[in-house]
C-alpha positions in Angstrom: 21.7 3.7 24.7 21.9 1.2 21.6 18.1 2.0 19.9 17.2 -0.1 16.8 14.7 2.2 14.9 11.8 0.2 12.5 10.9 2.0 9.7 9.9 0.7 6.2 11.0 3.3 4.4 14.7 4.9 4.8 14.2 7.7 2.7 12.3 11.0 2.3 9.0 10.3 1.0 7.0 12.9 3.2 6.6 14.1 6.9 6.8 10.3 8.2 10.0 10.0 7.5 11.6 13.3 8.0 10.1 12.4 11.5 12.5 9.6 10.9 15.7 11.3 10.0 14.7 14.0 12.6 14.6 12.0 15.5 17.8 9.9 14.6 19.4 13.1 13.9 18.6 14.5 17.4 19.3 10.9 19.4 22.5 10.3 17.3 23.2 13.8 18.8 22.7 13.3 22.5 25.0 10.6 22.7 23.1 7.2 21.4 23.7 4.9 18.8 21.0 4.7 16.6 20.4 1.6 14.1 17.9 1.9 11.0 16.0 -1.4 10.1 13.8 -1.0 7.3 13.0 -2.4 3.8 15.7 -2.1 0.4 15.3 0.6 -1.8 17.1 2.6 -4.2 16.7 5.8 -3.0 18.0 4.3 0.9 20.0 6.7 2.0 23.4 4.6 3.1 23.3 2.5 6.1 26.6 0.0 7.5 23.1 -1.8 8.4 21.4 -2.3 5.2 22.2 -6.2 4.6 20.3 -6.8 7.6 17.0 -4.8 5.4 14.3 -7.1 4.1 13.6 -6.8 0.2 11.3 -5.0 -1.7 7.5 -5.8 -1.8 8.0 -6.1 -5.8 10.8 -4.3 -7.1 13.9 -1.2 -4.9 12.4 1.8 -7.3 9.1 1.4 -6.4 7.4 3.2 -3.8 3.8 2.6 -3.2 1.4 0.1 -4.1 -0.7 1.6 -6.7 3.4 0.9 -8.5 3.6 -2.8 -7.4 3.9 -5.4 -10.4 0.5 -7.0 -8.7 0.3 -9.9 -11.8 4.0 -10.9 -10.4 3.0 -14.1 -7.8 5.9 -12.9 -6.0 4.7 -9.9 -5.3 0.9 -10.3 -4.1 2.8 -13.4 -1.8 4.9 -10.8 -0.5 2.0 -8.3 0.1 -0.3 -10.7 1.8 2.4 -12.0 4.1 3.6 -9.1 5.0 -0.4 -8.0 6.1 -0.1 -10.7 8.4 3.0 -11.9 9.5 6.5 -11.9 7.5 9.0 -14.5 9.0 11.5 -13.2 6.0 11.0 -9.2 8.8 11.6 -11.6 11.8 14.6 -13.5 10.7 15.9 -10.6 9.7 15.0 -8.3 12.7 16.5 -11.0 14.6 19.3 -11.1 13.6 20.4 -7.5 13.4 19.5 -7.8 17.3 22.1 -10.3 18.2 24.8 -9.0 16.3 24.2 -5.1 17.6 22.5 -6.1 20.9 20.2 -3.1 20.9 18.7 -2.1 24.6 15.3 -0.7 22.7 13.6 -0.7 19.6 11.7 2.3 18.4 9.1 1.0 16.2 7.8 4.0 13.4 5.8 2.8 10.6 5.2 -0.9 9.9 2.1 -2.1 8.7 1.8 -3.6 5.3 5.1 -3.2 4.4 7.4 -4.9 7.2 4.6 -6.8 9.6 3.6 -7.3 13.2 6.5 -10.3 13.2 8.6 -7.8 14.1 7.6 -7.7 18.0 7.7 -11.3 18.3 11.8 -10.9 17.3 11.9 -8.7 19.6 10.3 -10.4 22.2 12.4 -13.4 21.8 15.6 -11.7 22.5 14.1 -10.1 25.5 14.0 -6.2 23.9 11.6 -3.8 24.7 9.8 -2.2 22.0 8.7 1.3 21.7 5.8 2.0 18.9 5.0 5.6 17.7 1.3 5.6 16.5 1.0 8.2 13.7 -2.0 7.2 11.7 -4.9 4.9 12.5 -3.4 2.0 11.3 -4.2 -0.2 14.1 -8.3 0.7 13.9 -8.9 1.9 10.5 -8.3 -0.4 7.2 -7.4 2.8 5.1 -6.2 4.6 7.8 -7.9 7.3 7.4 -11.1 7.1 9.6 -12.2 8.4 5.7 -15.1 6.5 3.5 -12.9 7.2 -0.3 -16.2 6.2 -2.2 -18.9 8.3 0.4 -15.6 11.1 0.7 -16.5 11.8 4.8 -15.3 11.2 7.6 -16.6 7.0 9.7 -15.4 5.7 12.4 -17.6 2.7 12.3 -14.7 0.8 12.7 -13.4 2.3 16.1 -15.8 0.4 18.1 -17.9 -1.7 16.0 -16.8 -4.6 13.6 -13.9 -4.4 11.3 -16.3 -5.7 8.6 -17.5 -2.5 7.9 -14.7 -1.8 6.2 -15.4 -4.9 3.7 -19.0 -2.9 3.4 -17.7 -0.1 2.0 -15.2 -1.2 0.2 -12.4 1.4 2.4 -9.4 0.2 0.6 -8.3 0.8 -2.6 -12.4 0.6 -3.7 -12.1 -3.4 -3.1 -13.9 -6.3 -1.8 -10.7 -8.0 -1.2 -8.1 -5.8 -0.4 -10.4 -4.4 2.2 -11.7 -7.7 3.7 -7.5 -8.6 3.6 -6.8 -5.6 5.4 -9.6 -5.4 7.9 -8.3 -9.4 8.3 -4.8 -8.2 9.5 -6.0 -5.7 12.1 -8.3 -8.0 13.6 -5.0 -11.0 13.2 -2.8 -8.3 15.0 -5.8 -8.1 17.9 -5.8 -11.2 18.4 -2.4 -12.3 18.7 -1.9 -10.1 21.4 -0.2 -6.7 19.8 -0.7 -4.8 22.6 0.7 -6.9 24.7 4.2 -7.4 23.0 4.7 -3.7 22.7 5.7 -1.7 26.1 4.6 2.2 25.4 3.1 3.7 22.3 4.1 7.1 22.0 0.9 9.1 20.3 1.7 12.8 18.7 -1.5 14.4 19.0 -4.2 13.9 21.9 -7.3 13.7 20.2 -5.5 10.4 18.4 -4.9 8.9 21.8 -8.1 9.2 22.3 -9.3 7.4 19.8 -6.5 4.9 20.6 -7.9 4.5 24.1 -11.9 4.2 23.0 -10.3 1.4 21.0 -8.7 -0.2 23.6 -5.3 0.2 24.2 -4.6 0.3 27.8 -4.2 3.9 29.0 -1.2 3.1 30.8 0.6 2.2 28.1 -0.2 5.8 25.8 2.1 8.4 26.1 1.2 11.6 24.3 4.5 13.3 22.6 3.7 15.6 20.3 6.7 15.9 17.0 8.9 18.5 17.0 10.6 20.6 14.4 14.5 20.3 13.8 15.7 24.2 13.0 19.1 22.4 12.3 17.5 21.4 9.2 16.7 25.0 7.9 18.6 25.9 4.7 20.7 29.3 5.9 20.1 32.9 4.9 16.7 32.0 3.8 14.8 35.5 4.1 11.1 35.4 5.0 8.8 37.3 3.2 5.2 37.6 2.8 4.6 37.3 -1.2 0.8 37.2 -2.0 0.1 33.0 -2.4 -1.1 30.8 -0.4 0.6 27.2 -0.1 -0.7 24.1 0.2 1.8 21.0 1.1 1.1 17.5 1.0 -0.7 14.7 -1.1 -3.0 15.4 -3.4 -5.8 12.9 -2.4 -9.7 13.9 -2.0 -9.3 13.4 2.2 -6.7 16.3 1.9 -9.8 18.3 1.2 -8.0 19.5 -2.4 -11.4 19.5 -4.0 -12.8 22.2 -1.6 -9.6 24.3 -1.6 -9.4 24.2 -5.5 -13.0 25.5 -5.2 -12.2 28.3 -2.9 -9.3 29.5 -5.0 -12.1 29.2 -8.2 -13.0 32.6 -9.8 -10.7 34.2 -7.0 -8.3 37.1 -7.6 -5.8 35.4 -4.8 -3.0 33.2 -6.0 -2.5 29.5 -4.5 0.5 27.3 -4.6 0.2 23.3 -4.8 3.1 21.0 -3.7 2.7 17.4 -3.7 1.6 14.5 -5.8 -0.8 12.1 -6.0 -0.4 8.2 -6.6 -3.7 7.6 -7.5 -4.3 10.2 -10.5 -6.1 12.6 -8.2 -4.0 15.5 -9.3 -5.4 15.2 -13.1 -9.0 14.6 -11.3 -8.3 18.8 -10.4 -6.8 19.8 -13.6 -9.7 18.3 -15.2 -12.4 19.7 -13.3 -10.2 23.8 -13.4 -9.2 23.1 -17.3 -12.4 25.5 -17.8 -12.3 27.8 -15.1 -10.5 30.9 -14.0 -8.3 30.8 -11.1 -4.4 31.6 -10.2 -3.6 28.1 -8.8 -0.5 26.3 -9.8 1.0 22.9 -9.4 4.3 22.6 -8.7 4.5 19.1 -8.4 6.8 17.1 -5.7 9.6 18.9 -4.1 12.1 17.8 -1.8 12.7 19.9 1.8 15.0 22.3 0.1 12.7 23.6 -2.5 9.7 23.3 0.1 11.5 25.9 2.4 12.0 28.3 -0.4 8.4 28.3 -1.0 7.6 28.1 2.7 9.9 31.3 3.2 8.1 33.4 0.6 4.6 32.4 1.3 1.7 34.1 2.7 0.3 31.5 4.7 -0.2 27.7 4.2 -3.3 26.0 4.0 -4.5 22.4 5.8 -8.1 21.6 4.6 -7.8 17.9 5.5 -11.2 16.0 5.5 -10.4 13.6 7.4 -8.7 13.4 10.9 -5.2 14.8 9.8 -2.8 13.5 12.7 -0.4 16.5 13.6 1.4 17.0 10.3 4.7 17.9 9.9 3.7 20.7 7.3 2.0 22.5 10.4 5.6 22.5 12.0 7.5 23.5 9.3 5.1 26.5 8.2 5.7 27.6 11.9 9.6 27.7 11.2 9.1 30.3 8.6 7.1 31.9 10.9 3.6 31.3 8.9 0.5 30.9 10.1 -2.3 28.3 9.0 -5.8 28.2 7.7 -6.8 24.8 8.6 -10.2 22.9 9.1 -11.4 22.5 12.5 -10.9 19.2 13.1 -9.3 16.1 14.4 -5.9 17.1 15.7 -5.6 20.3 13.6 -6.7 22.2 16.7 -4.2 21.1 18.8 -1.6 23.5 16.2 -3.7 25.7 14.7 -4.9 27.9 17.8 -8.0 30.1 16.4 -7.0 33.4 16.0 -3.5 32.9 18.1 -1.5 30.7 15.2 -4.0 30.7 12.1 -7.2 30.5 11.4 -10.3 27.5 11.5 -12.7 27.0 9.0 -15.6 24.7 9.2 -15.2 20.9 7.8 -16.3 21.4 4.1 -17.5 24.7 4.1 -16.0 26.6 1.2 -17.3 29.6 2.0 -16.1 29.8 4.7 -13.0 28.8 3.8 -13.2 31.7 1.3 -13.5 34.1 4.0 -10.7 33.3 6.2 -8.5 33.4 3.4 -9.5 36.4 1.9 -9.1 37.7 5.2 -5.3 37.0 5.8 -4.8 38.1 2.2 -6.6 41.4 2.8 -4.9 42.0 6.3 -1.0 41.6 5.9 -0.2 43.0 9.6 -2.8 40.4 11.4 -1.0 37.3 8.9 2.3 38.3 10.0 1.3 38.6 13.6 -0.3 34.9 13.4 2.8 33.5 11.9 4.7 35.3 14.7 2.9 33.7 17.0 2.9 30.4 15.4 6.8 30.7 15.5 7.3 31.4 19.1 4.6 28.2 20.0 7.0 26.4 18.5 10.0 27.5 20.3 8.3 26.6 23.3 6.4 23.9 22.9 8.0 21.6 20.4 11.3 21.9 19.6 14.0 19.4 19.7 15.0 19.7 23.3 11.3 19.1 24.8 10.9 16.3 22.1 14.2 14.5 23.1 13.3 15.0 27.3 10.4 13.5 27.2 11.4 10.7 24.3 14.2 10.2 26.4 12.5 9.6 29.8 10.1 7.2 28.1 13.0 5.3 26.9 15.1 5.3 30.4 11.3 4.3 32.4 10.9 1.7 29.6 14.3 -0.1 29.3 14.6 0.1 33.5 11.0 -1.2 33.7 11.0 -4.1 31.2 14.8 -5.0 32.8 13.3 -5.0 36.7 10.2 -7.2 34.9 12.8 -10.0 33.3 15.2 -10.0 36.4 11.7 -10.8 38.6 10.9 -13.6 36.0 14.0 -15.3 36.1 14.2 -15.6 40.0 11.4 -17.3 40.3 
């Protein structure tokens, strides 16, 4: 099968899009041709296909908005279209269609960067389209299902007016950017997303869920959960048990940072931070430990090879997300090295981090509690190895590569024969 695969970026910027090299990795493997589409940038990895990618937002070395030249009228022209609808993404999408002549199109992430006028291309050469629902995108203006300014957890906007959004000023603390973005969900509602899209594949239950309260028809959600790619494991890395604690990820208040720096305060126990922020959250900690004893360091951002050293010589990791984390990668790849979790109890966390079987749970925003369960894997070496064990073997079984592609595969076959038996019907009559 000939799959065009939407992402906007086509580089490693965190577990999105080693999802993305992942998964082309393993269908490039079992015998299809995979195609990239996605959005110029300087740290691309090479593609035969990237004249067909759209430019940059502002300029190829910049990542994320808070980087954006946002005085250039270019640029804020560029970010508002592509909110909306981008005929620069559907020009373009079209015509790296007709000159590979894909028989699907796996749609990752989109929004903001690349734009809903991607499905329209694809509808107009008669393609089906497959969309993988990560975060809460499609319902949420941040998101997040996360209140930045009130730092909990709203869903306000699941069944009830996307204004709320505009009330609470959920993106980037702004009036306007979240009355634009609440605008662009409620522009994709209207003009019929769920209609131009065939399946949206989901990772976690408790997010389809959320997808379905929303609306999306049921028949059209199909849970896959992500899978880990062992292929991808540096060699001869030797896993020990070191006394730290790791945390992975960004460093933004709905990671729960703040709480985990404060369970780590005045604590003989050491914690490791890798990640970054891009809105200055980082210094935020430094600031409020410059005072303070503790034994946390930040390491900064790492790519996957310095990551796996780290995860190999770890403890255990830690997931205090306060907000409804959706089946992070990090989970998977602390399993690999055969580490266990300490995560909070919430959202889709559950679903990977099995009480007592493959980490521990701790109570949304409780530090104390959060204290205790990791003072107890600290203090109990034999039971944190045993976890990590078992952490290791659930992902053997239930999401590695082989049970990712079967089911991704199926999808794809049902799909493609489905949406064929639909136009062949059409044109008879």
């Amino acid at each position: 099968m000939k799959i065009i695969i939407v992402n906007y970026r086509y580089f490693v910027s965190g577990g999105p899009e080693r999802y993305l090299f992942n998964v082309m990795d393993l269908l490039q493997k079992n015998g299809h041709e995979v195609i990239p589409f996605s959005i110029k940038n300087k740290l691309n990895k090479a593609s035969e296909y990237d004249g067909y990618f759209m430019e940059p937002v502002s300029k190829d070395d910049e990542v994320y908005f808070s980087e954006y030249k946002k005085s250039n009228v270019k640029t804020i022209a560029r970010s508002f279209s592509r909110m909306f609808y981008s005929f620069e993404a559907k020009k373009k999408l079209d015509s790296l269609i007709k000159a590979v002549k894909p028989d699907l199109i796996y749609v990752l992430h989109y929004q903001n960067k690349i734009s809903a006028s991607i499905f329209d291309a694809a509808k107009n050469n008669q393609i089906p389209v497959i969309h993988r629902i990560s975060d809460f995108g499609q319902i949420c203006a941040n998101a997040l299902f996360y209140r930045p300014n009130q730092k909990d957890i709203c869903e306000r906007c699941l069944t009830g007016s996307k204004f709320n959004a505009v009330i609470n000023k959920c993106v980037y603390d702004s009036y306007i950017y979240s009355s634009i973005k609440a605008a662009s969900i409620r522009f994709q509602e209207i003009t019929g997303l769920k209609k131009k899209v065939q399946a949206f594949v989901v990772p976690s239950k408790f997010t389809l869920g959320k997808l379905a309260v929303h609306g999306f028809p049921n028949e059209k959600l199909v849970h896959i959960p992500s899978f880990f790619n062992f292929e991808f494991i540096t060699s001869k890395l030797e896993i020990t048990y070191e006394p730290f604690a790791l945390y992975i990820g960004r460093i933004e208040s709905e990671k729960g940072l703040f709480s985990l720096v404060k369970a780590f305060e005045n604590s003989k126990y050491n914690l490791k931070i890798v990640g970054f922020s891009s809105t200055g959250f980082e210094e935020e900690l430094k600031d409020y430990l410059k005072d303070k004893q503790h034994n946390i360091e930040f390491l900064g951002k790492k790519n996957f090879d310095e990551i796996q050293v780290y995860l190999s010589k770890c403890s255990f990791t830690l997931v205090p997300s306060e907000w409804y984390d959706n089946f992070p990668n990090t989970l998977l790849e602390s399993f690999a090295f055969k580490k266990c979790a300490v995560a909070t109890n919430t959202g889709s966390l559950k679903e990977l981090v099995i009480d007592n079987q493959t980490g521990l749970l701790f109570k949304l925003k409780d530090i104390q509690d959060l204290k205790d369960k990791i003072a107890y894997l600290f203090e109990n070496n034999a039971v944190c190895e045993k976890l990590g064990e078992n952490a290791f073997n659930m992902l053997n079984q239930e999401y590695s590569s082989e049970v990712h592609y079967k089911k991704l595969n199926n999808l794809f076959e049902n799909v493609v024969a489905g949406y064929q038996t639909v136009n062949k019907s059409i044109s008879q009559v």
